[in-house]
Backbone atoms as SQL, in Angstrom:
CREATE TABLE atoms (id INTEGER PRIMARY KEY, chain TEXT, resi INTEGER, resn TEXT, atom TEXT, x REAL, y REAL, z REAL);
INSERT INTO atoms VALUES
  (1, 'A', 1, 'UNK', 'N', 5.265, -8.912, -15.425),
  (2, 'A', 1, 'UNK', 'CA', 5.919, -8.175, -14.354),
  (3, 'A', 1, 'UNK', 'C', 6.488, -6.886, -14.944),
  (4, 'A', 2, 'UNK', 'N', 6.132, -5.674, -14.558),
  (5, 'A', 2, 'UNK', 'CA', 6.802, -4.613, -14.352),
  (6, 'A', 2, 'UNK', 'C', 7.652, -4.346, -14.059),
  (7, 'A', 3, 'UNK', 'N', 9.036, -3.588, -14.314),
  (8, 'A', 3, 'UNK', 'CA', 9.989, -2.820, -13.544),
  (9, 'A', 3, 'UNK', 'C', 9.749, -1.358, -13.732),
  (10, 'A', 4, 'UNK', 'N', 9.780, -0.685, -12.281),
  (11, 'A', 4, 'UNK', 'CA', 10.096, 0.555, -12.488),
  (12, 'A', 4, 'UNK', 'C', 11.232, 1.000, -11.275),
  (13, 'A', 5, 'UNK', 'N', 11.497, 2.270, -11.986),
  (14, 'A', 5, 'UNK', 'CA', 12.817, 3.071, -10.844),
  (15, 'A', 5, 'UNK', 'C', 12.042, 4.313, -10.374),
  (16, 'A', 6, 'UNK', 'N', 12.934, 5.015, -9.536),
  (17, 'A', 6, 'UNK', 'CA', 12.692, 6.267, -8.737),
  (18, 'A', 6, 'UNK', 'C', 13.643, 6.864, -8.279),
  (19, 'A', 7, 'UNK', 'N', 13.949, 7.878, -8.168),
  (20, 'A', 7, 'UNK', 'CA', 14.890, 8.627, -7.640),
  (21, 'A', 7, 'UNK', 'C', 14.271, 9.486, -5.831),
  (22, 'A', 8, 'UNK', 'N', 15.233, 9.251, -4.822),
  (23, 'A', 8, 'UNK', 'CA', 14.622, 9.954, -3.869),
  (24, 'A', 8, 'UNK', 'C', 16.085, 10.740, -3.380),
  (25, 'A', 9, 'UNK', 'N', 15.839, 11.663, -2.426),
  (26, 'A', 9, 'UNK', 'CA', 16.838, 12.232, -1.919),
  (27, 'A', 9, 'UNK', 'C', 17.133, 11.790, -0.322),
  (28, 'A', 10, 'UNK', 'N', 18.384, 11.933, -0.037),
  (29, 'A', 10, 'UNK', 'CA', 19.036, 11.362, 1.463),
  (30, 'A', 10, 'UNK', 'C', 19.502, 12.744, 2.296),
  (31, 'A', 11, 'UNK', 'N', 19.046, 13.417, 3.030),
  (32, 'A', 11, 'UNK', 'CA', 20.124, 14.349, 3.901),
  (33, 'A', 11, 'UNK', 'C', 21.168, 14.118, 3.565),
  (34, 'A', 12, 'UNK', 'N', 22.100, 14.878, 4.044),
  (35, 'A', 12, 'UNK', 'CA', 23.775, 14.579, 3.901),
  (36, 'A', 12, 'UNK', 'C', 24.127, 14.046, 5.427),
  (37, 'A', 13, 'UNK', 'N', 25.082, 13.231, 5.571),
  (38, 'A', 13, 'UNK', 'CA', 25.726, 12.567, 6.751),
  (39, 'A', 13, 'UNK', 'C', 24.254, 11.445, 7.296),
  (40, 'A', 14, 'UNK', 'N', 23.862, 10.886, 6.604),
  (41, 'A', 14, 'UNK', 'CA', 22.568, 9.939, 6.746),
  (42, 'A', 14, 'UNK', 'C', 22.652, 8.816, 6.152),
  (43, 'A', 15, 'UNK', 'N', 23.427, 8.612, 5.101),
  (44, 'A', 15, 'UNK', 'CA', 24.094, 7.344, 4.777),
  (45, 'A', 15, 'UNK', 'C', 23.933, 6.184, 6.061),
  (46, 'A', 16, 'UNK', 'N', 24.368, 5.921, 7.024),
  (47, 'A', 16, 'UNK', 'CA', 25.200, 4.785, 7.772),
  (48, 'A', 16, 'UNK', 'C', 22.922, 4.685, 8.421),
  (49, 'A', 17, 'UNK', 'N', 22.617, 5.569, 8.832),
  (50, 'A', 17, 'UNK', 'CA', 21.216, 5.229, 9.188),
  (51, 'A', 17, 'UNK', 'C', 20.297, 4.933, 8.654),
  (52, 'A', 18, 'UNK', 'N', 20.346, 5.303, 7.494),
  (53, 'A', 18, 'UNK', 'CA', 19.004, 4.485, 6.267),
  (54, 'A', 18, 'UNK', 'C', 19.636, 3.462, 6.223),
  (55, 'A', 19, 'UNK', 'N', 20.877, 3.135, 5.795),
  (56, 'A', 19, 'UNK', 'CA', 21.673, 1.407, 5.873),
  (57, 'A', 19, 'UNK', 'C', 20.571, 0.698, 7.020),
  (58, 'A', 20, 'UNK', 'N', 20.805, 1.007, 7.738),
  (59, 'A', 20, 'UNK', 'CA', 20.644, 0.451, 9.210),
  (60, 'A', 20, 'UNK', 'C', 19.072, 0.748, 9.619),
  (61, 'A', 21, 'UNK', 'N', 18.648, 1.346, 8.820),
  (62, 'A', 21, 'UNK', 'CA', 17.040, 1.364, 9.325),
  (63, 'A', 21, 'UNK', 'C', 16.511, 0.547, 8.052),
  (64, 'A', 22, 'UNK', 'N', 16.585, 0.266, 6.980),
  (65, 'A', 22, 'UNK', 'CA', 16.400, -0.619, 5.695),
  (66, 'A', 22, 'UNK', 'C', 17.102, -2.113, 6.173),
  (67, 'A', 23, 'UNK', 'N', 18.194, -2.247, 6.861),
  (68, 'A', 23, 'UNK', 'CA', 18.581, -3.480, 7.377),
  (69, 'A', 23, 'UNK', 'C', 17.595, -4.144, 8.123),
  (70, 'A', 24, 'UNK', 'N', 16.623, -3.087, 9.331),
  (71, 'A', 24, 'UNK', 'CA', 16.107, -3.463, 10.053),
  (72, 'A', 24, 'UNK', 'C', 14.250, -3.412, 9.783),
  (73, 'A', 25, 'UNK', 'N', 13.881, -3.056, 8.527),
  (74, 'A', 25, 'UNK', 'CA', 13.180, -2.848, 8.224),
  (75, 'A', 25, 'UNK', 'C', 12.074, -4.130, 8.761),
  (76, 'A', 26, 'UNK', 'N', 10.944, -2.927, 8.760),
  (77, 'A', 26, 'UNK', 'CA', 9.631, -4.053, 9.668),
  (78, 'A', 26, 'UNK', 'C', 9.067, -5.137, 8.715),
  (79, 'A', 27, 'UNK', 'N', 8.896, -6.079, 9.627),
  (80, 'A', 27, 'UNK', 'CA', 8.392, -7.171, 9.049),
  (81, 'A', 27, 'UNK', 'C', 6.635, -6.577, 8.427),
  (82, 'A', 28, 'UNK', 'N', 6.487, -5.912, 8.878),
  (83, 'A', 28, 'UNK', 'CA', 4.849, -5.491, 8.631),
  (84, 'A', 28, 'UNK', 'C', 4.871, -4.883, 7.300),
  (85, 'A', 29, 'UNK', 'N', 6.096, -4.317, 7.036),
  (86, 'A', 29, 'UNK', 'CA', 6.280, -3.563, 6.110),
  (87, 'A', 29, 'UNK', 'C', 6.115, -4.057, 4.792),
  (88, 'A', 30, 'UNK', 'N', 7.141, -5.184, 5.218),
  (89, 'A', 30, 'UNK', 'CA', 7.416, -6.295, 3.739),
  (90, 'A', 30, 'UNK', 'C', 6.176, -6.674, 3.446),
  (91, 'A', 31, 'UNK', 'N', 5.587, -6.792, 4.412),
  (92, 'A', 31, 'UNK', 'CA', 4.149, -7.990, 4.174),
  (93, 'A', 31, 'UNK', 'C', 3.529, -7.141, 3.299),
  (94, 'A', 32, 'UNK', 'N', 3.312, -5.557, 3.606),
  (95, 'A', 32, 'UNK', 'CA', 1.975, -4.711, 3.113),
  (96, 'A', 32, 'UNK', 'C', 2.735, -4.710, 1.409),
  (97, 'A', 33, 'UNK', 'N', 4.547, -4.262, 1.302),
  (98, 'A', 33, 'UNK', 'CA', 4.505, -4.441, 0.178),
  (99, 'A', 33, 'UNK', 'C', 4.319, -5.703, -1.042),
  (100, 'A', 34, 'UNK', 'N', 4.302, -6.682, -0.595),
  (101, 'A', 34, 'UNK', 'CA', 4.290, -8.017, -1.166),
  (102, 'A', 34, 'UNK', 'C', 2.883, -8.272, -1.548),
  (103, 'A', 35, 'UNK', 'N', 1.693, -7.658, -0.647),
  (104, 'A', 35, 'UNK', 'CA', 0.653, -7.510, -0.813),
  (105, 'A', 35, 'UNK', 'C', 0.360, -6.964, -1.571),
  (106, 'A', 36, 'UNK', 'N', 0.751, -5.399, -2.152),
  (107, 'A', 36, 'UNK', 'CA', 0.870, -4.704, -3.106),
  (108, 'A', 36, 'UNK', 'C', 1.221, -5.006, -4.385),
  (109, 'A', 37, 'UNK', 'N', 1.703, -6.125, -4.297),
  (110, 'A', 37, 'UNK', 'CA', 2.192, -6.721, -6.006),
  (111, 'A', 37, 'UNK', 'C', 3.976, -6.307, -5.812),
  (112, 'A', 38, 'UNK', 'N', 4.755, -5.627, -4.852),
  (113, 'A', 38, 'UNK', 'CA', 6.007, -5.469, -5.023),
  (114, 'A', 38, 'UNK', 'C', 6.855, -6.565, -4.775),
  (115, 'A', 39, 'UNK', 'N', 7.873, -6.871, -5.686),
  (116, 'A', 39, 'UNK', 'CA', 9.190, -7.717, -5.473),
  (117, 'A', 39, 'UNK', 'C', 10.837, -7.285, -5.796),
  (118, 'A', 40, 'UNK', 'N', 11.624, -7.611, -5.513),
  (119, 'A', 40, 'UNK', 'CA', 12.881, -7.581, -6.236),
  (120, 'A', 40, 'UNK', 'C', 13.085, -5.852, -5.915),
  (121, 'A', 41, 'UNK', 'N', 12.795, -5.273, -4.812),
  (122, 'A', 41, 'UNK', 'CA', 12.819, -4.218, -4.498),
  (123, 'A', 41, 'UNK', 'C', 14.102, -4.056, -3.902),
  (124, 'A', 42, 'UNK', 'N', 15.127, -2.942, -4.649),
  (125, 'A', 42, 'UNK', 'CA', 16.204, -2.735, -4.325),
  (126, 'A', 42, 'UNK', 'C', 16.408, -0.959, -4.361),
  (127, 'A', 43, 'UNK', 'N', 17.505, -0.484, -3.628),
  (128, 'A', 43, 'UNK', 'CA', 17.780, 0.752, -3.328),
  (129, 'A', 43, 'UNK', 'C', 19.081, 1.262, -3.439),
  (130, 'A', 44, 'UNK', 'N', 19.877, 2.313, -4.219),
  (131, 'A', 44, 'UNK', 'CA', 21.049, 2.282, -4.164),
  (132, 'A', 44, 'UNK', 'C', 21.806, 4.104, -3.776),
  (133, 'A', 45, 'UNK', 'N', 22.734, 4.086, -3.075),
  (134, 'A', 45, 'UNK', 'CA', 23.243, 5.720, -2.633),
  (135, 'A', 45, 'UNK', 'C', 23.982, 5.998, -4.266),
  (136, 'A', 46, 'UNK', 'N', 24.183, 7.424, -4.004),
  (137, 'A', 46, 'UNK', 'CA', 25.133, 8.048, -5.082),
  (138, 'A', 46, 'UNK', 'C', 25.544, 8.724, -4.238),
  (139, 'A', 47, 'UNK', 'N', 26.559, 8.878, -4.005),
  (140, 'A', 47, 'UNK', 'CA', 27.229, 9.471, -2.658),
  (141, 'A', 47, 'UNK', 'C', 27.472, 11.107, -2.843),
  (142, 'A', 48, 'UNK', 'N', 27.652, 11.183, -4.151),
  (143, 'A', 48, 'UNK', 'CA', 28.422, 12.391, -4.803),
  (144, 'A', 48, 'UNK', 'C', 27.111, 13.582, -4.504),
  (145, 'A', 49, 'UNK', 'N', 25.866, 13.209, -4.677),
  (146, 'A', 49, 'UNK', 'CA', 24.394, 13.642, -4.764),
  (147, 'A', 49, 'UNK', 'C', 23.346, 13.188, -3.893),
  (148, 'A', 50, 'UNK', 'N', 23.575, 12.481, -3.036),
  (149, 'A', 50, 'UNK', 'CA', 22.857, 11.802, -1.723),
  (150, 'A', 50, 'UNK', 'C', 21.622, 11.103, -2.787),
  (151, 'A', 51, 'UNK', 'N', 21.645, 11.004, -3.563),
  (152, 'A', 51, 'UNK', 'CA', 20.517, 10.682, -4.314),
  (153, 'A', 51, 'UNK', 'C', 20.288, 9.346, -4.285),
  (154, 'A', 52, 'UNK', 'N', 18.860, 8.654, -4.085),
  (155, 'A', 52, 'UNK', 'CA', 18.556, 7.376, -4.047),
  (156, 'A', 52, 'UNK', 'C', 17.879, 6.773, -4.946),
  (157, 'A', 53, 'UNK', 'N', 18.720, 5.476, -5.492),
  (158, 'A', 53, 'UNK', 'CA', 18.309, 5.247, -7.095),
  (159, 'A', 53, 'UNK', 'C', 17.230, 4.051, -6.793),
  (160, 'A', 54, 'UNK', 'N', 15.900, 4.028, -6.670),
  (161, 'A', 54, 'UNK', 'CA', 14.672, 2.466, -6.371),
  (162, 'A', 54, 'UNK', 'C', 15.105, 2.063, -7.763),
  (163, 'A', 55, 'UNK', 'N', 15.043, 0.702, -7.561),
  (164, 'A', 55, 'UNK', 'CA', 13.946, 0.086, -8.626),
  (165, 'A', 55, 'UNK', 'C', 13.551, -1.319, -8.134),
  (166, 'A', 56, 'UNK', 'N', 12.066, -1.466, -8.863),
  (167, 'A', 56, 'UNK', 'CA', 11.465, -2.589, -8.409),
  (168, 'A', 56, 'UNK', 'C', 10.739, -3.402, -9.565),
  (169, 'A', 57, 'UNK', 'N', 9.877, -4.317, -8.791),
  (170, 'A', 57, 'UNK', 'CA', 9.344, -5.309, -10.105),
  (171, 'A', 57, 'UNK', 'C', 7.895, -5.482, -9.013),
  (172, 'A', 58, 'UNK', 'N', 6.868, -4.799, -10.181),
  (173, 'A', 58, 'UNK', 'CA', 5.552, -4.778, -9.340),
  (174, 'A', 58, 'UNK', 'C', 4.642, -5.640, -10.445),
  (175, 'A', 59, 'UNK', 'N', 3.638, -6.259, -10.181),
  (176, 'A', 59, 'UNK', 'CA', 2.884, -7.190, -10.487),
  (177, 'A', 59, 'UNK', 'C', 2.050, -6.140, -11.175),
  (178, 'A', 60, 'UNK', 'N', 1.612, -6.915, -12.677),
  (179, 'A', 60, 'UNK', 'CA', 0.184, -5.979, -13.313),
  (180, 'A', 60, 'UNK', 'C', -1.006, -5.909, -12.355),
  (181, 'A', 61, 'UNK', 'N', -1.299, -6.482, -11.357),
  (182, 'A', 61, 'UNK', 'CA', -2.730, -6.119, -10.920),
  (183, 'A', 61, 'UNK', 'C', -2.042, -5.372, -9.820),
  (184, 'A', 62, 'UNK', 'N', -0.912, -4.785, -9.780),
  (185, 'A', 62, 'UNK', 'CA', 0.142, -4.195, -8.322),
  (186, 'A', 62, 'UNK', 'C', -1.261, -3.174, -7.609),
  (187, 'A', 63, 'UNK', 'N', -1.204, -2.959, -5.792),
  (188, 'A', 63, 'UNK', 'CA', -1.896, -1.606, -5.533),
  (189, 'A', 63, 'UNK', 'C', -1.343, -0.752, -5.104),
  (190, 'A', 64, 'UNK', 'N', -0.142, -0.887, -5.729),
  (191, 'A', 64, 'UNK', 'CA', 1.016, -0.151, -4.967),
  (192, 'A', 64, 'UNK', 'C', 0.244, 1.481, -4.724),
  (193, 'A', 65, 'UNK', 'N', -0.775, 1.880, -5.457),
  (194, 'A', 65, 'UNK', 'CA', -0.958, 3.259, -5.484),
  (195, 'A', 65, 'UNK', 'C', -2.230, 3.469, -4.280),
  (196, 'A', 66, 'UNK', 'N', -2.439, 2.257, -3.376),
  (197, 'A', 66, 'UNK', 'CA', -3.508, 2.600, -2.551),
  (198, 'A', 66, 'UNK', 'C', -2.030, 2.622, -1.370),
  (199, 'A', 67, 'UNK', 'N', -0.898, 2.428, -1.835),
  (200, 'A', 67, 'UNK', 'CA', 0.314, 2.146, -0.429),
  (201, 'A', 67, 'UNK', 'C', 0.321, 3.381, 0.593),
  (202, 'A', 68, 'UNK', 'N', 0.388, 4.680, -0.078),
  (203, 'A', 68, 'UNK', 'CA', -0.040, 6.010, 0.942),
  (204, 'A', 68, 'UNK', 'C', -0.814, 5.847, 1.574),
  (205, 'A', 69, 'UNK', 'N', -1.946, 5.293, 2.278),
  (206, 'A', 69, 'UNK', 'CA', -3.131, 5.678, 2.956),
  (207, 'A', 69, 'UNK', 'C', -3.155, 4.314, 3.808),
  (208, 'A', 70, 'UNK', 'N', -1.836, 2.949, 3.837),
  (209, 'A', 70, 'UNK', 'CA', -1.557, 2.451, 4.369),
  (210, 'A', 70, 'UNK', 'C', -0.846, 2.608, 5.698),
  (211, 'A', 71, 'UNK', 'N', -1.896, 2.206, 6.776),
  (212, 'A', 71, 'UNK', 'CA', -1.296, 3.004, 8.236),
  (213, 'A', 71, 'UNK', 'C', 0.444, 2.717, 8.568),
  (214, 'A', 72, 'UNK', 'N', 0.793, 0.952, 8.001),
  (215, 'A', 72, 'UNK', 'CA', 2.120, 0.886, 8.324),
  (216, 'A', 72, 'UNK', 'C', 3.282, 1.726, 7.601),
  (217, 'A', 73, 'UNK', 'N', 2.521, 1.753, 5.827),
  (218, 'A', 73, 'UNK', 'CA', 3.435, 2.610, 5.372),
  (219, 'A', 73, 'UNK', 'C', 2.915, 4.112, 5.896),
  (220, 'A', 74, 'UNK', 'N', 2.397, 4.573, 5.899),
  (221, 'A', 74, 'UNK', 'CA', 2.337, 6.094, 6.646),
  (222, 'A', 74, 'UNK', 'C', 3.168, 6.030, 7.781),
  (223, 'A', 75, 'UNK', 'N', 3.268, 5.370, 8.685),
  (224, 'A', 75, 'UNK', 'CA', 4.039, 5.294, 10.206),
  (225, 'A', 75, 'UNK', 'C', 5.977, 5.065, 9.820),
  (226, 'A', 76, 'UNK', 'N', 6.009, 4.610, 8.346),
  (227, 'A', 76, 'UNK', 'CA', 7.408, 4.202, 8.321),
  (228, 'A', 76, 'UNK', 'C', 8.089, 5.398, 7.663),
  (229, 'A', 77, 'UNK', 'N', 7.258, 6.182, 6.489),
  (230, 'A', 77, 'UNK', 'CA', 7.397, 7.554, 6.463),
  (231, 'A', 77, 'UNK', 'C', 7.741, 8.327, 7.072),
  (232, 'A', 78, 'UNK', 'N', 7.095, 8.741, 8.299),
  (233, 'A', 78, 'UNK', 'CA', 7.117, 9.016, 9.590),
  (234, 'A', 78, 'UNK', 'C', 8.104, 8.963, 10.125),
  (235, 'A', 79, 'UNK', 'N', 8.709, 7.846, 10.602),
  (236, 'A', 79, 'UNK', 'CA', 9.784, 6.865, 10.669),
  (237, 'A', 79, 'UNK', 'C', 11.233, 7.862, 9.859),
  (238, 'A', 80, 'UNK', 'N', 10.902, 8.058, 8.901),
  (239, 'A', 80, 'UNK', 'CA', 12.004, 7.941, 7.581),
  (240, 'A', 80, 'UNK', 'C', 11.901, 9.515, 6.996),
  (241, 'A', 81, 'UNK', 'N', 11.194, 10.310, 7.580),
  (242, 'A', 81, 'UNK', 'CA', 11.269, 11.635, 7.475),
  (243, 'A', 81, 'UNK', 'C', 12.375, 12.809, 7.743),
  (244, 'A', 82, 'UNK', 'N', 13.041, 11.923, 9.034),
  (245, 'A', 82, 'UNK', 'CA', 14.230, 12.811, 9.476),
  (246, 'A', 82, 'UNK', 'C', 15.584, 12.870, 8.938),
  (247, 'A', 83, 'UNK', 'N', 15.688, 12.000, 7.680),
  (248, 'A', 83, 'UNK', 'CA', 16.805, 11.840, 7.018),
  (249, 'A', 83, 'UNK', 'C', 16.441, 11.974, 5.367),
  (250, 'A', 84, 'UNK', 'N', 15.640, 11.919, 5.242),
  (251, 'A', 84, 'UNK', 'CA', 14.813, 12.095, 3.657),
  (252, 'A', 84, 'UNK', 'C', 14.040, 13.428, 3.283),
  (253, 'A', 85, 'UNK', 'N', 14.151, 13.824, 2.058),
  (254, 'A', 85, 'UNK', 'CA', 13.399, 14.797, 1.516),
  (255, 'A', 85, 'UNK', 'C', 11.772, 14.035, 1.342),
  (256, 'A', 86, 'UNK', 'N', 11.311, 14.939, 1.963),
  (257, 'A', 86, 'UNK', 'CA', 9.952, 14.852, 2.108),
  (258, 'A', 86, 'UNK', 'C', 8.683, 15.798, 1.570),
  (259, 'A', 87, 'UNK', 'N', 7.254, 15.225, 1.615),
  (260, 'A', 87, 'UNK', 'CA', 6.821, 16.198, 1.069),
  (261, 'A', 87, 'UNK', 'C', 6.042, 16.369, 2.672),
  (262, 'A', 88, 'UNK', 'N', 4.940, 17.280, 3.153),
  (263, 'A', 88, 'UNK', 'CA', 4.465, 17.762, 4.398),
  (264, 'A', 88, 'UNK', 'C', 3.500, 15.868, 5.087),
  (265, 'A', 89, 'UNK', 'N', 3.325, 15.474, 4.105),
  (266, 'A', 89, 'UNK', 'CA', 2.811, 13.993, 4.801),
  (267, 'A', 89, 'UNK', 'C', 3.717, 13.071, 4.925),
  (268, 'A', 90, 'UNK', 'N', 5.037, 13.453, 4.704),
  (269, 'A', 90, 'UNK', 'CA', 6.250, 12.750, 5.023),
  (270, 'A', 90, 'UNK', 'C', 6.074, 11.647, 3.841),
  (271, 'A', 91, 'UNK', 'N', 5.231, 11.833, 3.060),
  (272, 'A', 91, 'UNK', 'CA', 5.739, 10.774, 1.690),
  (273, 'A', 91, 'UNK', 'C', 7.287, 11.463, 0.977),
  (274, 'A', 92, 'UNK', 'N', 8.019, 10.545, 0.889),
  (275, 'A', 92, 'UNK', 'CA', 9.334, 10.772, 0.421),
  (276, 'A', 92, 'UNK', 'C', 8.840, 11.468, -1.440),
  (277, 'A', 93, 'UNK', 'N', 9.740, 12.183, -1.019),
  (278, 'A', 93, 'UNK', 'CA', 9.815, 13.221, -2.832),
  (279, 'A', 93, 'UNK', 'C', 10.194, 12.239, -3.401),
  (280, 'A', 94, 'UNK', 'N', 9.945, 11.915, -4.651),
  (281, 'A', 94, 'UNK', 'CA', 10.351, 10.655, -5.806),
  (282, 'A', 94, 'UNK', 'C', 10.340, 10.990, -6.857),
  (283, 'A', 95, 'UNK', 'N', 11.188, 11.099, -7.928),
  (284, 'A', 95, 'UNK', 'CA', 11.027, 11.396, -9.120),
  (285, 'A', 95, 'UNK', 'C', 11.408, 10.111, -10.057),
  (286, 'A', 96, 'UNK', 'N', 9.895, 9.539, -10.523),
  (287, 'A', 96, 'UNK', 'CA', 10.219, 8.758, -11.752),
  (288, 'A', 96, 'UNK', 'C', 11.040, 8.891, -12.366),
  (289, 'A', 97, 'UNK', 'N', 11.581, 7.638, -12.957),
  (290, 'A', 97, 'UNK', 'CA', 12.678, 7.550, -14.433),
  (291, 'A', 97, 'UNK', 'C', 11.989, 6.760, -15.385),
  (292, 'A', 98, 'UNK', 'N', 12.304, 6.967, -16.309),
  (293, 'A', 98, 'UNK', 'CA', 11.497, 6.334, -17.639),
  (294, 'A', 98, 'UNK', 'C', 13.137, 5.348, -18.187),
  (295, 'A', 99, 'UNK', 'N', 12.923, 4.611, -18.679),
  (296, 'A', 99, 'UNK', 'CA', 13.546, 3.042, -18.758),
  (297, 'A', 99, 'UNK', 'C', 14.129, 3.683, -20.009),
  (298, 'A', 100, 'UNK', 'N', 15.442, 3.784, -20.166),
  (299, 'A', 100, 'UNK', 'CA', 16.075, 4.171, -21.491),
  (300, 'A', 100, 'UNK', 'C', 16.778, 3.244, -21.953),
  (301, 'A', 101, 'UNK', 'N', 17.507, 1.851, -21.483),
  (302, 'A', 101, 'UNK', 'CA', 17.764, 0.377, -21.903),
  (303, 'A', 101, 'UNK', 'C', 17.597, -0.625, -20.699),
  (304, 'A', 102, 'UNK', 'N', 17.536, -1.671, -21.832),
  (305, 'A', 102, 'UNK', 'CA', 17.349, -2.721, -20.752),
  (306, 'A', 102, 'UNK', 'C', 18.236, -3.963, -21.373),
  (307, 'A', 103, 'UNK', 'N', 18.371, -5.284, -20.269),
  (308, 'A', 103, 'UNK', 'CA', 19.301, -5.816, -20.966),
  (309, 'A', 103, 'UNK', 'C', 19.059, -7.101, -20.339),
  (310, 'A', 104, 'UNK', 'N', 18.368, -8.009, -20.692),
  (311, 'A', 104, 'UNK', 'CA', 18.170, -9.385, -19.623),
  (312, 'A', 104, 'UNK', 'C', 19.269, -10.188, -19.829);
């Protein structure tokens, strides 16, 4: 199993609606990522920087990289565009982090 992180960005005053749209997140959604090899997928604010800290635990055979061209994830993008930095296909901007400790 893999872990990796990501960094994404939040609008400002968007806090209380990603809560609440990630609370309510589609069941279709989970499925396509679980399918993908994703688990243990968590998300966290930095309030100071609207900045959004992923990290997850994806399976070695993961397809997480065919997930763009997935109609549900494209539609939740979509979805998740009006409060997120985006790029023009509404895939959220993400900037990898590279793992500097770890600690089981």
């Amino acid at each position: 199993m893999e872990k990796i992180a990501f960094v994404m960005t939040l609008k400002p005053g968007f806090e209380n609606e990603y809560k609440k749209r990630h609370d309510e997140i589609w069941p279709e959604l989970v499925d396509e990522l679980k399918m993908a090899g994703v688990s243990d997928y968590s998300i966290f604010h930095e309030a100071s920087s609207n900045k959004l800290f992923a990290v997850l635990k994806r399976e070695p055979s993961h397809t997480m990289d065919t997930l763009p061209a997935n109609p549900v994830v494209k539609k939740w993008w979509a979805y998740m565009a009006d409060i997120m930095d985006t790029h023009e296909s509404n895939e959220p901007v993400t900037t990898d982090l590279k793992m500097m400790f770890h600690l089981e």
